[in-house]
PDB file of N, H, CA, C and O in Angstrom:
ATOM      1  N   UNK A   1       0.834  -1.173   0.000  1.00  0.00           N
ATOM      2  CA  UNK A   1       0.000   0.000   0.000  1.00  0.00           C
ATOM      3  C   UNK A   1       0.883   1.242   0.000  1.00  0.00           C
ATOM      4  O   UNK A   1       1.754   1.220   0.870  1.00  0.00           O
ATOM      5  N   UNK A   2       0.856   2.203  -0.697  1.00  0.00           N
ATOM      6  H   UNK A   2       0.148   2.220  -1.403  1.00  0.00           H
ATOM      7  CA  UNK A   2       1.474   3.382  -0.880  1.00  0.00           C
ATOM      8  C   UNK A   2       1.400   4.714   0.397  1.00  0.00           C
ATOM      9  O   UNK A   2       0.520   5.563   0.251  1.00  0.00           O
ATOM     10  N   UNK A   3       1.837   4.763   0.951  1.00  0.00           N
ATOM     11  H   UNK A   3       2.552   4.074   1.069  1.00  0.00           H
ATOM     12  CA  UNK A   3       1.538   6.049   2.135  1.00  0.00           C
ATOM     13  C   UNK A   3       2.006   6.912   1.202  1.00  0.00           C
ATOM     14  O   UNK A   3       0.972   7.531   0.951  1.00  0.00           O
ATOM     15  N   UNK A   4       2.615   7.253   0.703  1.00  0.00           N
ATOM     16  H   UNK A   4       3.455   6.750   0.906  1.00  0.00           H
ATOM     17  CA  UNK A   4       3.198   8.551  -0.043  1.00  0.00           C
ATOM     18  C   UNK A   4       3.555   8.947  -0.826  1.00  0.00           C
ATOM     19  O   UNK A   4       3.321   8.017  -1.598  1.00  0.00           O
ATOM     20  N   UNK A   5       4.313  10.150  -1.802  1.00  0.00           N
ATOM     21  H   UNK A   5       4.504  10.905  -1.175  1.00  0.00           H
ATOM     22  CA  UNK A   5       5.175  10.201  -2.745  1.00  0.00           C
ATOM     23  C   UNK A   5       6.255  10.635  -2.316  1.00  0.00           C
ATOM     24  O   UNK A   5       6.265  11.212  -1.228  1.00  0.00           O
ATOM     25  N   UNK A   6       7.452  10.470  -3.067  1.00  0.00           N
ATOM     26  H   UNK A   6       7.445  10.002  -3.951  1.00  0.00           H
ATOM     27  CA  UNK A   6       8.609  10.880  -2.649  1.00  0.00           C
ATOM     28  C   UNK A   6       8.739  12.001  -3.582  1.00  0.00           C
ATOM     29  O   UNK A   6       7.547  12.182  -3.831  1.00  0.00           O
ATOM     30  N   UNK A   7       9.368  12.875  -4.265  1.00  0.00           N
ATOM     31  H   UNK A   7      10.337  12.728  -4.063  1.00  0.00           H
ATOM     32  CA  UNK A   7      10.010  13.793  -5.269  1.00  0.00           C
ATOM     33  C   UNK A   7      11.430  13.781  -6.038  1.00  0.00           C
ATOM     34  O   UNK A   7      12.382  14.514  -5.772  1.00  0.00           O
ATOM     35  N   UNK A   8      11.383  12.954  -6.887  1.00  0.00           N
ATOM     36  H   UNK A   8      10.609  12.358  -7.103  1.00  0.00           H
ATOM     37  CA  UNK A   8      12.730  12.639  -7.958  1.00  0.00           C
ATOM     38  C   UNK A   8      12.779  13.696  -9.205  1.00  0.00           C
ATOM     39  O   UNK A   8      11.731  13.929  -9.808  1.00  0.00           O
ATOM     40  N   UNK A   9      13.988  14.330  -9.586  1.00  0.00           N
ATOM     41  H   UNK A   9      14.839  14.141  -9.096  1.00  0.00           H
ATOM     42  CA  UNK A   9      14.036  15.204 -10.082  1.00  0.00           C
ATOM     43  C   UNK A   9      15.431  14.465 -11.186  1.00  0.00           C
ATOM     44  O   UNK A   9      16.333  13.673 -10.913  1.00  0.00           O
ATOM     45  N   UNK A  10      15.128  15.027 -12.213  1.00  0.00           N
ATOM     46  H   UNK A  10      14.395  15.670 -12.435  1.00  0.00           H
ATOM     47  CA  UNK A  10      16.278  14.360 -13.507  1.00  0.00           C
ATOM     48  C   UNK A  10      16.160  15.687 -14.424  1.00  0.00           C
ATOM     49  O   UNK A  10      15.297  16.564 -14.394  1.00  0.00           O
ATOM     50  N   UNK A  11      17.539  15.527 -15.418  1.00  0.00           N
ATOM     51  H   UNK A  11      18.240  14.814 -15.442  1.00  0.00           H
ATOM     52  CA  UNK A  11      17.153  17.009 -16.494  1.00  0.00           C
ATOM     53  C   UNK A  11      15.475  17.121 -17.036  1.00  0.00           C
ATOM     54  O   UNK A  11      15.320  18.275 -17.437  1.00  0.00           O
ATOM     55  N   UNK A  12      14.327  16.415 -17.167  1.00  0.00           N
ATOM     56  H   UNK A  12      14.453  15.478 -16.841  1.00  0.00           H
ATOM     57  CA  UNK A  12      13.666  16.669 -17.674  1.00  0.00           C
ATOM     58  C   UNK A  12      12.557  17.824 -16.355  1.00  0.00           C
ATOM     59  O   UNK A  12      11.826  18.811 -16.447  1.00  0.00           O
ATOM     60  N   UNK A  13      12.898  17.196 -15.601  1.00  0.00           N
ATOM     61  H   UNK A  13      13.492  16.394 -15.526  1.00  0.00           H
ATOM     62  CA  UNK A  13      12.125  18.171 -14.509  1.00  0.00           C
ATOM     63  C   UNK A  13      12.202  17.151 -13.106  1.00  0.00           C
ATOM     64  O   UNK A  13      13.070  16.306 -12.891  1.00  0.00           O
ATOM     65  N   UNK A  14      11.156  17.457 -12.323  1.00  0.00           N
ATOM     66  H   UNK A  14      10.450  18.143 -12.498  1.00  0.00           H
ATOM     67  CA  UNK A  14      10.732  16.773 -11.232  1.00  0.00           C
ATOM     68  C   UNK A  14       8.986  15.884 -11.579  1.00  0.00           C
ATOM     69  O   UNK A  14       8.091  16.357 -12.280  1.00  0.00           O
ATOM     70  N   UNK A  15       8.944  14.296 -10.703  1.00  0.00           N
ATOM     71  H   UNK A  15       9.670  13.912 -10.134  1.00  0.00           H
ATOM     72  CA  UNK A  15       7.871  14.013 -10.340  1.00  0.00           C
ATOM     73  C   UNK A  15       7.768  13.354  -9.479  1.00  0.00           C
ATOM     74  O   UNK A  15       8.775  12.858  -8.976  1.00  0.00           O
ATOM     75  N   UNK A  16       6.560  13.109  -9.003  1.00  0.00           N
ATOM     76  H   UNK A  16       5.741  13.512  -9.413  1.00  0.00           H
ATOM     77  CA  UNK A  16       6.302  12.220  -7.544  1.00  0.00           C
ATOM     78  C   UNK A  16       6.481  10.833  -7.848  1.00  0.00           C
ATOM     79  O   UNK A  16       6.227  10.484  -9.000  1.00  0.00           O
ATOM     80  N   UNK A  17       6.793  10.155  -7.190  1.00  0.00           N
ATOM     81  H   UNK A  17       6.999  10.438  -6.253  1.00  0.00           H
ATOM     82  CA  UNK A  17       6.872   8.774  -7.291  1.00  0.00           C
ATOM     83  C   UNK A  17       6.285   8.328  -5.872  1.00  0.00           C
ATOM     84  O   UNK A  17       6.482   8.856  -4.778  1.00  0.00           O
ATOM     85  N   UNK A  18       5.393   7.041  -6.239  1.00  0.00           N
ATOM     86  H   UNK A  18       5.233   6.612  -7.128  1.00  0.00           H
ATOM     87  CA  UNK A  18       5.268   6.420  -5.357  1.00  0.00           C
ATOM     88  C   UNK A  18       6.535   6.077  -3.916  1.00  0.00           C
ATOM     89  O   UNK A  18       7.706   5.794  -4.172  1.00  0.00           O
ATOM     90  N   UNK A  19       6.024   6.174  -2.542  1.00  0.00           N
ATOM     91  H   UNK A  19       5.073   6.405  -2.334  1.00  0.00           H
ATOM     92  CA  UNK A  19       7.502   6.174  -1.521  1.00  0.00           C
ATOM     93  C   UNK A  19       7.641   5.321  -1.706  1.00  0.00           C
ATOM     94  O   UNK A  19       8.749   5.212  -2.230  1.00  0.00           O
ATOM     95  N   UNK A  20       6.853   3.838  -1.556  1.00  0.00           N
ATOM     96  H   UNK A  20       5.953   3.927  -1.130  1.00  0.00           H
ATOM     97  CA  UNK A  20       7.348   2.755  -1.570  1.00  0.00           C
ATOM     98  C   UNK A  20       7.565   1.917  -2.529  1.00  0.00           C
ATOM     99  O   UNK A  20       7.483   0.706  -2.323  1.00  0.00           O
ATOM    100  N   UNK A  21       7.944   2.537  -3.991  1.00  0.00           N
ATOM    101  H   UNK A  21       8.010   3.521  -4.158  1.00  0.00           H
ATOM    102  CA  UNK A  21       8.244   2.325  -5.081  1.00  0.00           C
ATOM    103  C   UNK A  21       9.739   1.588  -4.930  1.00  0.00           C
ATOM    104  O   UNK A  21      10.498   2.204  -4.182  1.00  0.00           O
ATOM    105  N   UNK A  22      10.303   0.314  -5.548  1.00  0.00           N
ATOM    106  H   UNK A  22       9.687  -0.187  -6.155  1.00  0.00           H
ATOM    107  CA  UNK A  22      11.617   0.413  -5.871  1.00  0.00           C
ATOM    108  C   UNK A  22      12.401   0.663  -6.764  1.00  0.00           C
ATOM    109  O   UNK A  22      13.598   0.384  -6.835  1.00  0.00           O
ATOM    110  N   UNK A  23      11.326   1.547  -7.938  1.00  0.00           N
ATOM    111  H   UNK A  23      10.354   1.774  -7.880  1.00  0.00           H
ATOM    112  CA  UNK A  23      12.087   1.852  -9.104  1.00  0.00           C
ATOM    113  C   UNK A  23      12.231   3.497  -8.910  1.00  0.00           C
ATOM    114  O   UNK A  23      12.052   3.972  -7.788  1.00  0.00           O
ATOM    115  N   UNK A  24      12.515   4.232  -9.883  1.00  0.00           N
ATOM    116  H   UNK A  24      12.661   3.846 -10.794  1.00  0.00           H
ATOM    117  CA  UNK A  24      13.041   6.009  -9.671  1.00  0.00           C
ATOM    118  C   UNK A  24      12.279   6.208 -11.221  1.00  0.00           C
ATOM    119  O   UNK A  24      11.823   5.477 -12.100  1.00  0.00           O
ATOM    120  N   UNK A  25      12.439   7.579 -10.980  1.00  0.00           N
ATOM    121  H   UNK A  25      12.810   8.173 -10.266  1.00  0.00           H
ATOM    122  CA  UNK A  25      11.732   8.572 -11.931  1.00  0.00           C
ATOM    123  C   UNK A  25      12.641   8.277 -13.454  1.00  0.00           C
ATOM    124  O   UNK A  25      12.381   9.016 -14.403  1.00  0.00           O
ATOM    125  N   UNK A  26      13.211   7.684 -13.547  1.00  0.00           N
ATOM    126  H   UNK A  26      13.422   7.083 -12.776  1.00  0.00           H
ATOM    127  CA  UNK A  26      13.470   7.253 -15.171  1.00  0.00           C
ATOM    128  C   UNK A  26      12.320   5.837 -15.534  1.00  0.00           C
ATOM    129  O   UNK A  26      11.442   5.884 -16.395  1.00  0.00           O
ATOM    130  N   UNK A  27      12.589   4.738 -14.710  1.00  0.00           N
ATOM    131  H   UNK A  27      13.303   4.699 -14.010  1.00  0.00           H
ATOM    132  CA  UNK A  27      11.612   3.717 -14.610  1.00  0.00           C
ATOM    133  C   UNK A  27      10.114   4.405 -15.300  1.00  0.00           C
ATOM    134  O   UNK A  27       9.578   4.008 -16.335  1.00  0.00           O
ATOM    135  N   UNK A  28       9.619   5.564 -14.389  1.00  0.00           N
ATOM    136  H   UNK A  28      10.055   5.886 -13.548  1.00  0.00           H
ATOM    137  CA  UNK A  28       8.596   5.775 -14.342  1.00  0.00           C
ATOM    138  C   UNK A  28       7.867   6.674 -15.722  1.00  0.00           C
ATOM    139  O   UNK A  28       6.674   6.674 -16.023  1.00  0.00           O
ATOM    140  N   UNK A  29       9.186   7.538 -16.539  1.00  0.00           N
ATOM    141  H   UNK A  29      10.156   7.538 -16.294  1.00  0.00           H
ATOM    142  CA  UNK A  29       8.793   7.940 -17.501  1.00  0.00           C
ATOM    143  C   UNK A  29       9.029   7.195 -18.452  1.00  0.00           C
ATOM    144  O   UNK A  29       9.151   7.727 -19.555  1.00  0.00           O
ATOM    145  N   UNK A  30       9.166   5.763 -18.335  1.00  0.00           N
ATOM    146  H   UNK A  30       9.067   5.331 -17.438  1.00  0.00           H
ATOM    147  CA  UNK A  30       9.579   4.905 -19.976  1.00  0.00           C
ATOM    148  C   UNK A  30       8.133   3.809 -19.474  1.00  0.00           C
ATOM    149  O   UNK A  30       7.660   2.877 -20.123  1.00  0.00           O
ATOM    150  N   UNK A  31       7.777   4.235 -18.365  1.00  0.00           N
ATOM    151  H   UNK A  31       8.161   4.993 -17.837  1.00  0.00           H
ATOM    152  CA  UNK A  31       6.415   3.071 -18.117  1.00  0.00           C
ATOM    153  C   UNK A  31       5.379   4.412 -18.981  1.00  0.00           C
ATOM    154  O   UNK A  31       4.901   3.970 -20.026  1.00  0.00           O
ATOM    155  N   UNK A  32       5.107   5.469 -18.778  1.00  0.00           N
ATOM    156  H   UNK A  32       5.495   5.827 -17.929  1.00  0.00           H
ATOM    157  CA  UNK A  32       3.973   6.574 -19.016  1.00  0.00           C
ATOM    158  C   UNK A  32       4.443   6.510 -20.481  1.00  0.00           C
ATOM    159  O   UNK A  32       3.565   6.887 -21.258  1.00  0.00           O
ATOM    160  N   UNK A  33       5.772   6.075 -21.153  1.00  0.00           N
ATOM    161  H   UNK A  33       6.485   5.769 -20.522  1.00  0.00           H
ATOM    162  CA  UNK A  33       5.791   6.559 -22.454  1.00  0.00           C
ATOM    163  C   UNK A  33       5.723   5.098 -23.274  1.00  0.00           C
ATOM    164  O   UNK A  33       5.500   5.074 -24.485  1.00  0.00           O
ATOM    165  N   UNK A  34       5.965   3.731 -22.387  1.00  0.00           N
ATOM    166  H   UNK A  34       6.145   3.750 -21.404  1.00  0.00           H
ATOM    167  CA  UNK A  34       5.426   2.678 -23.276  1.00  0.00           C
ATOM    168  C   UNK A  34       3.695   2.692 -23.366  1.00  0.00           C
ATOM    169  O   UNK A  34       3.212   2.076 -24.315  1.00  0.00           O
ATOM    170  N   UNK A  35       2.813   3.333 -22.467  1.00  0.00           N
ATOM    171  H   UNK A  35       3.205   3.833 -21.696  1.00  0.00           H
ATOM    172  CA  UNK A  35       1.693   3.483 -22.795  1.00  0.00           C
ATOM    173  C   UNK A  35       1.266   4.197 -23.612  1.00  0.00           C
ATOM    174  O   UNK A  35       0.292   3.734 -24.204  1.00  0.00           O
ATOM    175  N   UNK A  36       1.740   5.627 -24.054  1.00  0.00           N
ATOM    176  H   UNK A  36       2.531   6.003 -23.573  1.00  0.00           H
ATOM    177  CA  UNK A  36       1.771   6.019 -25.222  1.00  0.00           C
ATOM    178  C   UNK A  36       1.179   5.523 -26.263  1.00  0.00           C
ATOM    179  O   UNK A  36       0.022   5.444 -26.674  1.00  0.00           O
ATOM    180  N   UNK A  37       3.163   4.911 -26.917  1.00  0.00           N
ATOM    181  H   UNK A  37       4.104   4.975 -26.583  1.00  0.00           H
ATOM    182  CA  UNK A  37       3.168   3.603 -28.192  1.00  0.00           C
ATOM    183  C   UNK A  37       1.948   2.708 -27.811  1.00  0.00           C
ATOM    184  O   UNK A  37       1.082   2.831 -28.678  1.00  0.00           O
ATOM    185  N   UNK A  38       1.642   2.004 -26.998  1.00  0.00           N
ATOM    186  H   UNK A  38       2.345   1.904 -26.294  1.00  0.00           H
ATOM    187  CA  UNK A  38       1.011   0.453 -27.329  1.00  0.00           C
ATOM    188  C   UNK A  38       1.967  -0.441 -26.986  1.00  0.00           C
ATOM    189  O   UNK A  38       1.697  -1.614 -26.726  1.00  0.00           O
ATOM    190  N   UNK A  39       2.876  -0.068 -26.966  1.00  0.00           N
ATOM    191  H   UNK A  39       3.096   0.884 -27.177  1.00  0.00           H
ATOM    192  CA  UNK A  39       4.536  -1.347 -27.567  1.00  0.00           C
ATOM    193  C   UNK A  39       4.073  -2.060 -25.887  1.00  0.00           C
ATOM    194  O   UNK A  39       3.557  -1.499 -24.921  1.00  0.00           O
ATOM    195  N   UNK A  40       4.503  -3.450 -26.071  1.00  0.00           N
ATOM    196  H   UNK A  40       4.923  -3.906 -26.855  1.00  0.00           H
ATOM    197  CA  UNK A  40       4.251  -4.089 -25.113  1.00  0.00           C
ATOM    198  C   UNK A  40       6.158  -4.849 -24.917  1.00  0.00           C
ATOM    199  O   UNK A  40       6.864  -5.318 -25.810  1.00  0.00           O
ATOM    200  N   UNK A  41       6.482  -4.687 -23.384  1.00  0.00           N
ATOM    201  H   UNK A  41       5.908  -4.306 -22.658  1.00  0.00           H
ATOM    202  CA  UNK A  41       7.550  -5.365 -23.659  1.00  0.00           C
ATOM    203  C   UNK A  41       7.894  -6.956 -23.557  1.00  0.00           C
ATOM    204  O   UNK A  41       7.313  -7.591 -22.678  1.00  0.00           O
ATOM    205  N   UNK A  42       8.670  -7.525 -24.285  1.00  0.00           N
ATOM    206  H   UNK A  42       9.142  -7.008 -25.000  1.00  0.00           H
ATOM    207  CA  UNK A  42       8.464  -9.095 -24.739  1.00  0.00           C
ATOM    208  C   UNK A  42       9.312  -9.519 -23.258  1.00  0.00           C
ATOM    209  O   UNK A  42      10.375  -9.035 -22.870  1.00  0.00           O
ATOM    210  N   UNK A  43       8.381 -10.696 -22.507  1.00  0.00           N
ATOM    211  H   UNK A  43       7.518 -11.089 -22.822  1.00  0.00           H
ATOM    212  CA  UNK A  43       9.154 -11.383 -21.594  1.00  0.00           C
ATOM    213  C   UNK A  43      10.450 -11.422 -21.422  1.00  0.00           C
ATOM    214  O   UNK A  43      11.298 -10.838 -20.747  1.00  0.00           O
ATOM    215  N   UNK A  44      10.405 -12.077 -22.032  1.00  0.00           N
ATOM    216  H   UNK A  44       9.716 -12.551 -22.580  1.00  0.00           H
ATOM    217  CA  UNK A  44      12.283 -12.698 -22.443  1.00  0.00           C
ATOM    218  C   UNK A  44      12.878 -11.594 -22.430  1.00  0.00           C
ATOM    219  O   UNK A  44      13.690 -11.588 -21.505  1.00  0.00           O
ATOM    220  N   UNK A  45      12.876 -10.295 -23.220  1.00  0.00           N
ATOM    221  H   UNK A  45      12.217 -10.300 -23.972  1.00  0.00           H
ATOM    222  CA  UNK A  45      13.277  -9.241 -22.975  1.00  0.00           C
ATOM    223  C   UNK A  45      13.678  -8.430 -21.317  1.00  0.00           C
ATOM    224  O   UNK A  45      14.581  -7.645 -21.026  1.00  0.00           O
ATOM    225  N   UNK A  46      12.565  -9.034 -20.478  1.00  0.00           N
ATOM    226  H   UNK A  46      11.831  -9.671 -20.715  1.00  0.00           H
ATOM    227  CA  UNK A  46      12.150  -8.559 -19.173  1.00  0.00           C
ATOM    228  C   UNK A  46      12.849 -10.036 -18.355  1.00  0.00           C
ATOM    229  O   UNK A  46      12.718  -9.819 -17.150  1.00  0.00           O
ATOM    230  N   UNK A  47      13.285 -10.929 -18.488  1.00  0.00           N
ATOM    231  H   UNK A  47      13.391 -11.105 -19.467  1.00  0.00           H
ATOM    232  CA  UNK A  47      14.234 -12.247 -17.626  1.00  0.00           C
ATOM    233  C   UNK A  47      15.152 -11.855 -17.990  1.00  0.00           C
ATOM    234  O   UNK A  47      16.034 -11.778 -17.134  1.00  0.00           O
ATOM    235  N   UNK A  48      15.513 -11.387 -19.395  1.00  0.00           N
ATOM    236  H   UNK A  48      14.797 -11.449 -20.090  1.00  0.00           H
ATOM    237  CA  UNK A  48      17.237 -11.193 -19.448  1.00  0.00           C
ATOM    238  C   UNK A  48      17.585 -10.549 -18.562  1.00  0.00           C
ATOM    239  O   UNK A  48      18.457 -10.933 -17.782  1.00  0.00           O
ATOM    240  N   UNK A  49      16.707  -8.887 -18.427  1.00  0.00           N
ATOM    241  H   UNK A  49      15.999  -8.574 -19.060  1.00  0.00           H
ATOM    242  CA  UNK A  49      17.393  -7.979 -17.524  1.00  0.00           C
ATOM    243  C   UNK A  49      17.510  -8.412 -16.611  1.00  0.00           C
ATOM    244  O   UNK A  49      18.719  -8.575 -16.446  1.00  0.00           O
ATOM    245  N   UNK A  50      16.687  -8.937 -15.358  1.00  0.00           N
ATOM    246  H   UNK A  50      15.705  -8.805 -15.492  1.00  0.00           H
ATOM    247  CA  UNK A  50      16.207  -9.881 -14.177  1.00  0.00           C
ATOM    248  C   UNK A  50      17.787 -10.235 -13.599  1.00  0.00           C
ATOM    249  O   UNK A  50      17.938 -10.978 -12.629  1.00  0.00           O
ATOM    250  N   UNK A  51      17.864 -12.100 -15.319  1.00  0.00           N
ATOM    251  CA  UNK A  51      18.961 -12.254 -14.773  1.00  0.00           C
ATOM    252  C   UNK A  51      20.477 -11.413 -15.256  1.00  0.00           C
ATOM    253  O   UNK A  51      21.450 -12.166 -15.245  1.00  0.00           O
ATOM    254  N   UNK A  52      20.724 -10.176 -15.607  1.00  0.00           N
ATOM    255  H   UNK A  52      19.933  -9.564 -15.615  1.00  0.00           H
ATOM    256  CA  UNK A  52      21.740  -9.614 -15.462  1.00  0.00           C
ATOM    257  C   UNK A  52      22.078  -8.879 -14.262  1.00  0.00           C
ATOM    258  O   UNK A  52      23.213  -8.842 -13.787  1.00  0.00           O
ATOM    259  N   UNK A  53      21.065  -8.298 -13.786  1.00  0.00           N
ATOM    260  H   UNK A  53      20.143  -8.328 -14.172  1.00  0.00           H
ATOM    261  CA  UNK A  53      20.683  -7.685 -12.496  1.00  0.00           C
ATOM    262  C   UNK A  53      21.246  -8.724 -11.199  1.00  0.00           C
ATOM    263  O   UNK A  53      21.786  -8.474 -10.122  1.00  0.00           O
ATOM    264  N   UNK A  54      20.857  -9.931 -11.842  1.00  0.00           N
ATOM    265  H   UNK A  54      20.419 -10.134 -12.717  1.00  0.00           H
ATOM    266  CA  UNK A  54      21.143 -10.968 -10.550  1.00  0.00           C
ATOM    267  C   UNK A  54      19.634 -11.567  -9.643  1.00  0.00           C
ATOM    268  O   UNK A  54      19.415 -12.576  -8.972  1.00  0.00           O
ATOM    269  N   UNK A  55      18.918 -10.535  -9.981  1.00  0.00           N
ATOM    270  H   UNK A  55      19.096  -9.715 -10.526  1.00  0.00           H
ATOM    271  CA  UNK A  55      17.380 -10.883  -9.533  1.00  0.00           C
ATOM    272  C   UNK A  55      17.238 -12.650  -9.531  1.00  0.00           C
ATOM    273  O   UNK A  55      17.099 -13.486  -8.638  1.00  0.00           O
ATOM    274  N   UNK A  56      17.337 -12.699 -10.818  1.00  0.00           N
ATOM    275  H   UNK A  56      17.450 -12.020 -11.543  1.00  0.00           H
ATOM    276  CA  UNK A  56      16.951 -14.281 -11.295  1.00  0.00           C
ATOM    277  C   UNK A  56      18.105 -14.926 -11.036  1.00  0.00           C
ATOM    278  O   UNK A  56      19.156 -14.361 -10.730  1.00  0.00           O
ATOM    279  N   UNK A  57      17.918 -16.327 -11.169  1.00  0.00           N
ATOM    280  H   UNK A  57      17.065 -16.786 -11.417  1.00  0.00           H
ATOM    281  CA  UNK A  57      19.211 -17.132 -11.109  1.00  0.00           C
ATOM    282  C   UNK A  57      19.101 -18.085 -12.464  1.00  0.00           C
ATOM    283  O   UNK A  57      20.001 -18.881 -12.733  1.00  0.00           O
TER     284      UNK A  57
END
């Protein structure tokens, strides 16, 4: 459940982000701008990163 926003600021400006978000204000403008397009991102695309990150094993 969200109690709050926090305030992340990058060259394009500032926005709120969810507090208990674990992603940041870049995350958040490539989520508002894949809704835009339509473009959906392909799984496999989304495990690679995972396991480069280390997330996955």
């Amino acid at each position: 459940m969200t109690v709050g926003y926090r305030l992340e600021k990058d060259l394009l400006g500032e926005m709120p982000v969810p507090a208990d978000a674990y992603y940041c204000i870049h995350s958040l403008r490539a989520r508002r701008n894949f809704d835009v397009s339509g473009c959906k991102v392909h799984p496999g695309l989304l495990r690679a990163l995972a396991e480069l990150q280390g997330i996955l094993q």
